[in-house]
ZASETI-813732 format. One line per 8 residues: number of its first residue (from 1); their letters; for each residue x, y, z of C-alpha. Coordinates in nm, 2 decimals. Example, Ala and Ser with C-alpha at 12.3 -4.5 7.8 and 13.67 -1.06 7.14 Angstrom:
REM ZASETI-813732
1) as) 1.23 -0.45 0.78 | 1.37 -0.11 0.71 .
//
This chain:
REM ZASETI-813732
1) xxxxxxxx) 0.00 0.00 0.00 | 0.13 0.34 -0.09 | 0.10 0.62 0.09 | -0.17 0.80 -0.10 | -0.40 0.45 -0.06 | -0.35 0.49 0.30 | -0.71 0.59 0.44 | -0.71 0.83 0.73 .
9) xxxxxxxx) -0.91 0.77 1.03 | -1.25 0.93 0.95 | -1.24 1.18 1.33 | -0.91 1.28 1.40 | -0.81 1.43 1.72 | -0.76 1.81 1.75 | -0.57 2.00 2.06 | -0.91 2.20 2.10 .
17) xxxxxxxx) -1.15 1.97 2.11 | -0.98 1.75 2.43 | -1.23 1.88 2.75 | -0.91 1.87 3.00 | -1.12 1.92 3.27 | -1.27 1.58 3.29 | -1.24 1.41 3.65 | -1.26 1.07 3.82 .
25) xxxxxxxx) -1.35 1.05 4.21 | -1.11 0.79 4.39 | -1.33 0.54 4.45 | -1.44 0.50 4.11 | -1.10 0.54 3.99 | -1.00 0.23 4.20 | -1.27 -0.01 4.10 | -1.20 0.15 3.72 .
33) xxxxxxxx) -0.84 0.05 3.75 | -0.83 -0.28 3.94 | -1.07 -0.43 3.64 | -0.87 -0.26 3.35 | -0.56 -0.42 3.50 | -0.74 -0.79 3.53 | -0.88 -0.71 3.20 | -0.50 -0.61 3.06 .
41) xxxxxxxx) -0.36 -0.94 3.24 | -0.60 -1.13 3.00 | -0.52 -1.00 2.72 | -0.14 -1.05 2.84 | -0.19 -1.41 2.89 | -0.37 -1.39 2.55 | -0.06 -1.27 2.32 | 0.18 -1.52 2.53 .
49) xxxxxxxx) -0.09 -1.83 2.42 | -0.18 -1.74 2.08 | 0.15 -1.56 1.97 | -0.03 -1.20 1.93 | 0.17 -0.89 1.88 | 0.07 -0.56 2.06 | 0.24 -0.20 2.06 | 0.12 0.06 2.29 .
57) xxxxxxxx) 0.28 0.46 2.15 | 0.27 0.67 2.44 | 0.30 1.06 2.37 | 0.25 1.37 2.53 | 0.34 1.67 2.71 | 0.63 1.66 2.95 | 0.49 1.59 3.29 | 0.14 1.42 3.14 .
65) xxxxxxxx) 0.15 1.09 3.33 | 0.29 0.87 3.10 | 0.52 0.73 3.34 | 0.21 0.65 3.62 | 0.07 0.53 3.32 | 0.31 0.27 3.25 | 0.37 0.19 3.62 | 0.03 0.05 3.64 .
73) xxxxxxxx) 0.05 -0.14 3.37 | 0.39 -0.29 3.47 | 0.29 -0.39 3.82 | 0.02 -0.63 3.73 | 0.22 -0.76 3.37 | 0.46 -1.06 3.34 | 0.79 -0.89 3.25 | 0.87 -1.14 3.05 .
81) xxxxxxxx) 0.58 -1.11 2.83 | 0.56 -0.65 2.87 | 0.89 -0.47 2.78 | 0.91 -0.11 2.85 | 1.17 0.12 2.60 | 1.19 0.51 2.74 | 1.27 0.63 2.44 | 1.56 0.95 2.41 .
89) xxxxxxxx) 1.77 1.08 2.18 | 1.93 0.84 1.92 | 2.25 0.66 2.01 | 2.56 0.71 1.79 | 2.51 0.44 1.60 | 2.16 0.45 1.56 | 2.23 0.86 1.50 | 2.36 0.71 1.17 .
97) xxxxxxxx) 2.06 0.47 1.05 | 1.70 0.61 0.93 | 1.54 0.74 1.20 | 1.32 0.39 1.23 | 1.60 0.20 1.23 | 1.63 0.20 1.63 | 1.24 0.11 1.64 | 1.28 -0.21 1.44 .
105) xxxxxxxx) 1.50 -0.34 1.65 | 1.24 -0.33 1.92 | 0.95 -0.48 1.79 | 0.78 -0.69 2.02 | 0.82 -1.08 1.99 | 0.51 -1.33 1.93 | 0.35 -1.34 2.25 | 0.47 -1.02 2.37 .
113) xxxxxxxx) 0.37 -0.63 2.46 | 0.62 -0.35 2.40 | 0.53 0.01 2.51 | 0.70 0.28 2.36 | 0.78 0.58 2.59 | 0.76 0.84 2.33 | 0.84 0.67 2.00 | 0.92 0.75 1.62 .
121) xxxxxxxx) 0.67 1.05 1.64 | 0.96 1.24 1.76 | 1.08 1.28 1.44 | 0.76 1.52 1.37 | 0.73 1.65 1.73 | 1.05 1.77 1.89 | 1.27 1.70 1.60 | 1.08 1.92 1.39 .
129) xxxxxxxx) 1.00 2.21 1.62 | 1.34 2.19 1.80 | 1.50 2.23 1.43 | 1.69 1.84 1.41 | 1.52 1.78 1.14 | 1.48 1.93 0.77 | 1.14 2.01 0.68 | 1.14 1.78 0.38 .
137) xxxxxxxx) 1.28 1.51 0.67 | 0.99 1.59 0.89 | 0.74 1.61 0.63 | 0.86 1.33 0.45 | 0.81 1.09 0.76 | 0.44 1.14 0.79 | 0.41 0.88 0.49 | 0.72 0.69 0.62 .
145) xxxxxxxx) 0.50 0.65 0.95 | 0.19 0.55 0.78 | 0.35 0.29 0.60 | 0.54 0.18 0.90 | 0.23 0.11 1.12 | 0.05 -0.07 0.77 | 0.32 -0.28 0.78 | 0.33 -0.40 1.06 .
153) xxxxxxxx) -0.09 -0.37 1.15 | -0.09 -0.60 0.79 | 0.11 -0.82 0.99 | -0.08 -0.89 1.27 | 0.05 -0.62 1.52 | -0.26 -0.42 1.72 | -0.09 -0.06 1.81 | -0.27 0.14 2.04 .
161) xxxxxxxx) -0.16 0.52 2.00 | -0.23 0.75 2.30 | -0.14 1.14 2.31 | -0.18 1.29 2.67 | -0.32 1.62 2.71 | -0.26 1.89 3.01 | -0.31 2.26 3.00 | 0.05 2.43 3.10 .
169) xxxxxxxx) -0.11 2.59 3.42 | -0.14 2.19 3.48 | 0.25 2.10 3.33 | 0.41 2.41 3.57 | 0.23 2.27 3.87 | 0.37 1.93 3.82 | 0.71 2.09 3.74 | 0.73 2.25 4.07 .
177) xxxxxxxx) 0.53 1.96 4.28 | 0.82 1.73 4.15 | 1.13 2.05 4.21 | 0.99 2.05 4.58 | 1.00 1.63 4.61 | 1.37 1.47 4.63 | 1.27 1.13 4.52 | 1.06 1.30 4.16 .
185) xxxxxxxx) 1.32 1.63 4.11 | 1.55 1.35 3.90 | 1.26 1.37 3.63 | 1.27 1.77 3.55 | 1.50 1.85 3.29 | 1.65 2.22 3.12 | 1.51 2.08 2.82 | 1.15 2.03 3.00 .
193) xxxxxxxx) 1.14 2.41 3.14 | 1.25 2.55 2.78 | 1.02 2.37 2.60 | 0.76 2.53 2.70 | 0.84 2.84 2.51 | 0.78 2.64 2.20 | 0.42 2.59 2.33 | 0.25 2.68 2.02 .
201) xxxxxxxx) 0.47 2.52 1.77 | 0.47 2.23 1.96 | 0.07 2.26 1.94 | 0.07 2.33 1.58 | 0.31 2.00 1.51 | 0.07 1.76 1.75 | -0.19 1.86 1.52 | -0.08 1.82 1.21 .
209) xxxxxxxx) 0.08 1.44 1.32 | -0.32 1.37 1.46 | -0.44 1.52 1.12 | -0.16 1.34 0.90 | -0.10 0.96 1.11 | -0.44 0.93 1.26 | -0.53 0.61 1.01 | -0.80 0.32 0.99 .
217) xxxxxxxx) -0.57 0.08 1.13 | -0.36 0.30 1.40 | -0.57 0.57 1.48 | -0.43 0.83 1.74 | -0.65 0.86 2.11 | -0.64 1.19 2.29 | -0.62 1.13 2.67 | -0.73 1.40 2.87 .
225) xxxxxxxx) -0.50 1.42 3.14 | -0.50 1.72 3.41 | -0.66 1.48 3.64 | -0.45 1.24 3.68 | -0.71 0.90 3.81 | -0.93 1.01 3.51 | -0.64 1.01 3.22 | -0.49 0.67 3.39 .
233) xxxxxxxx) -0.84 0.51 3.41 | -0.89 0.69 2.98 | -0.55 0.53 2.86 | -0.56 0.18 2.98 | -0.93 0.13 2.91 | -0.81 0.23 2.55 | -0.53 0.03 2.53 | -0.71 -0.24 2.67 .
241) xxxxxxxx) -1.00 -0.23 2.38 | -0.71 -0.16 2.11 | -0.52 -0.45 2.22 | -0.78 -0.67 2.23 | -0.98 -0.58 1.91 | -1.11 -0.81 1.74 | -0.94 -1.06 2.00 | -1.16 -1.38 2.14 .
249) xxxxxxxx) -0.97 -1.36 2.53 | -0.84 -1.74 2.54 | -0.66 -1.80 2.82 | -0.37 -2.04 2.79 | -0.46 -2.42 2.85 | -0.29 -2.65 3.16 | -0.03 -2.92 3.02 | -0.22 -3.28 2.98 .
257) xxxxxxxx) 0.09 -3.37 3.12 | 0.16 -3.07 3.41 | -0.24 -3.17 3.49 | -0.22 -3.57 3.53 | 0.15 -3.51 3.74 | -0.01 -3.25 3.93 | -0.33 -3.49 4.04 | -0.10 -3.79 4.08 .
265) xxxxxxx) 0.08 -3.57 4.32 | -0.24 -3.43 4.56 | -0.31 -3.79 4.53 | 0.04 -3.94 4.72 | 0.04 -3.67 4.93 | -0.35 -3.73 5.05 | -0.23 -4.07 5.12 .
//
């Protein structure tokens, strides 16, 4: 499929249209979440039976949960089955390769989850407002993207795509909540406080990635995110449905063998 038979999602997100201001009271949030995560552990056990593939694209504002986000997916995943990549600036050697290069390489195996911490959108995010990129490269990748995610969705991979969305009265609360906390201060960067004079431009290139990379088979979820219990609850109840789209939940059988051994051995002990 070229990129001009790529069909676009027919409602694509848009910066403006996300009500930030959506809430979630704590009990509901903790019934919300404690069934998400059984639901997500199904699924799990799913992928390692049946061989599935699943990729979860986290992206967002600096400071828009991502990290709480992943967190509470991790503490109730098999590691072996769930691998996490926090995704920075390219290595040398992948500084070298196409920017996708570095993304192939961590492709999930059958049976397995990988969650992208920020991903290969940064090439037309922070790479083009932050000038690391030519706008032909930046431009260019849109398409490169599209046929990216075909390729592997025509494949058998389900990608869930999830942009999280704060106000930046919400981001320079969070910036200073995690200045005044020892064990969170690690997190804030230079990089985090200056980017927030390229508000705009960064708004204007979020936009324009929903409008362009938003597709039929990976379309892009806005997460509203200034409450944090609601935009936890919003992500992994939609990475739980993209995961498990058109997914019967099956999960994996006991051993014929590991059964009989396991009844012959309640049995001696009993006697």
């Amino acid at each position: 499929m070229t990129a001009a038979e790529i069909k676009l999602a027919g409602r694509r997100p848009r910066l403006a249209g996300i009500n930030v201001d959506q809430t979630l009271k704590a009990k509901a949030y903790d019934d919300e979440l404690k069934e998400l995560q059984k639901r997500l552990q199904e699924v799990a056990l799913t992928y390692l039976a049946g061989g599935q593939r699943g990729l979860v694209v986290l992206e967002g504002w600096d400071a828009a949960g991502k990290g709480g986000i992943i967190r509470r997916m991790a503490s109730v995943l098999d590691p072996r089955g769930c691998k996490v990549w926090p995704i920075g600036a390219p290595s040398g050697k992948e500084a070298g390769q196409h920017y996708l290069y570095r993304f192939w390489q961590r492709l999930p195996d059958p049976g397995c989850i990988a969650v992208f911490d920020r991903s290969w959108y940064g090439r037309v995010l922070v790479e083009r407002v932050e000038g690391l990129a030519t706008e032909q490269e930046w431009r260019r990748a849109y398409g490169e993207i599209n046929e990216f995610e075909h390729l592997l969705t025509s494949d058998g991979y389900r990608i869930a795509k999830l942009f999280l969305h704060i106000t930046p009265e919400e981001q320079l609360r969070r910036f200073a909540a995690r200045m005044a906390d020892p064990m969170k201060r690690w997190k804030l960067t230079y990089d985090d406080l200056r980017n927030r004079n390229h508000w705009q431009d960064y708004e204007a290139a979020i936009d324009d990635m929903f409008e362009r990379t938003s597709t039929t088979f990976a379309p892009w979820h806005a997460i509203p995110a200034n409450d944090k219990k609601y935009g936890r609850v919003a992500a992994i109840r939609t990475i739980v449905e993209r995961l498990s789209d058109n997914l019967d939940l099956v999960l994996p059988q006991v051993d014929p063998t590991v059964e009989r051994a396991m009844r012959a051995l309640v049995r001696d002990n009993d006697d």
